[in-house]
N, C-alpha and C positions, 0 to 999 in steps of 0.2 A: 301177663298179657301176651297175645304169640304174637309172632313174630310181622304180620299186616299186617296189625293194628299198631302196633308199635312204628312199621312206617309210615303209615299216614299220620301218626301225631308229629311224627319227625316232619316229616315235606309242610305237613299246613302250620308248625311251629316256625321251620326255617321262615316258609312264605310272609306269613301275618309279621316278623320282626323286621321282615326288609322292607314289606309296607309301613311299617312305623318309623324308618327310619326319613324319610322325608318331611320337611320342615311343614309345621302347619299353615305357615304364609306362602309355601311355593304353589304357584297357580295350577301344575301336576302333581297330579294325586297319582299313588300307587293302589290299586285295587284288588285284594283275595277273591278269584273264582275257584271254588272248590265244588266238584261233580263227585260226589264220596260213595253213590250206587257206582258209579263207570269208573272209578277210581281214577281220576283225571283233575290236576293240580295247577292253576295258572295263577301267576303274576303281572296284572296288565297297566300300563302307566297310561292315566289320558288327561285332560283339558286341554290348559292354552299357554302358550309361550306368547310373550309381546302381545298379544290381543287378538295377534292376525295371523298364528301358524296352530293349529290343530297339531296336538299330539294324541296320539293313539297309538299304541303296541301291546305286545307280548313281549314282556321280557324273561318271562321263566314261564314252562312247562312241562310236567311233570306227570308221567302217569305209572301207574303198577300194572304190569302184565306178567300171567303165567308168576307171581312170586316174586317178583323183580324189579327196581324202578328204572324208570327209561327216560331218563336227561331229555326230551324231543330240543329243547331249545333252549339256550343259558345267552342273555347277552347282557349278563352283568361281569363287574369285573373280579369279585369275589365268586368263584364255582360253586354251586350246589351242592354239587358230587360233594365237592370236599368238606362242607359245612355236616352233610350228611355221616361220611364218612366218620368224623369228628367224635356224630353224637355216638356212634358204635355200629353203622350199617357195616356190613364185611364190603369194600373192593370188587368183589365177584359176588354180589346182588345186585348191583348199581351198572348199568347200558349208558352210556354215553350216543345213543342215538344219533344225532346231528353228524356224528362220524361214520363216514361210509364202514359198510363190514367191514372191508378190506382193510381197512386202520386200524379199527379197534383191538385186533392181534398185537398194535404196537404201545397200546394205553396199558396203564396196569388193573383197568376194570374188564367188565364183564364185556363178551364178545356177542351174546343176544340172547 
């Protein structure tokens, strides 16, 4: 398998298991959007809290650019990156995006 396709079954594996990790009684659901021609990867939580507050977000996305995955947004408390990492992505394929360029020279992943 080379080496894209290998990470898109990483990012929609990571995604699809943190969508399952939510209770099937909790009123938020975690939902898989996967764009796999644009190569573009979300994790979006929505319904209702208490009856009377709407939830809706992104909490993870995720896209392949130029070879590379690009972190755009992580606000869980387990990282991606690192989940990624884990399964065998190298440190330098993986953009942690959300950090201005000027950081990411201090991360030990890729700079863009």
């Amino acid at each position: 398998m080379d080496k894209l396709s290998l990470y898109r079954q990483f990012i929609q594996e990571s995604l699809t298991d943190r969508a399952k990790l939510r209770s099937s009684v909790d009123p938020v659901k975690s939902q898989t959007v996967f764009d796999r021609e644009g190569d573009h990867y979300q994790l979006v939580n929505l319904g209702w809290k208490d009856s009377s507050t709407r939830i809706y977000g992104c909490a993870i996305h995720v896209d392949i650019i130029d070879g590379k995955i690009w972190v755009q947004h992580d606000g869980t408390e387990d990282a991606i990156a690192d989940q990624l990492v884990s399964k065998g992505v190298p440190k330098q394929d993986i953009v942690i995006a959300y950090h201005a360029p000027y950081v990411r020279q201090y991360t030990e992943f890729a700079l863009g």
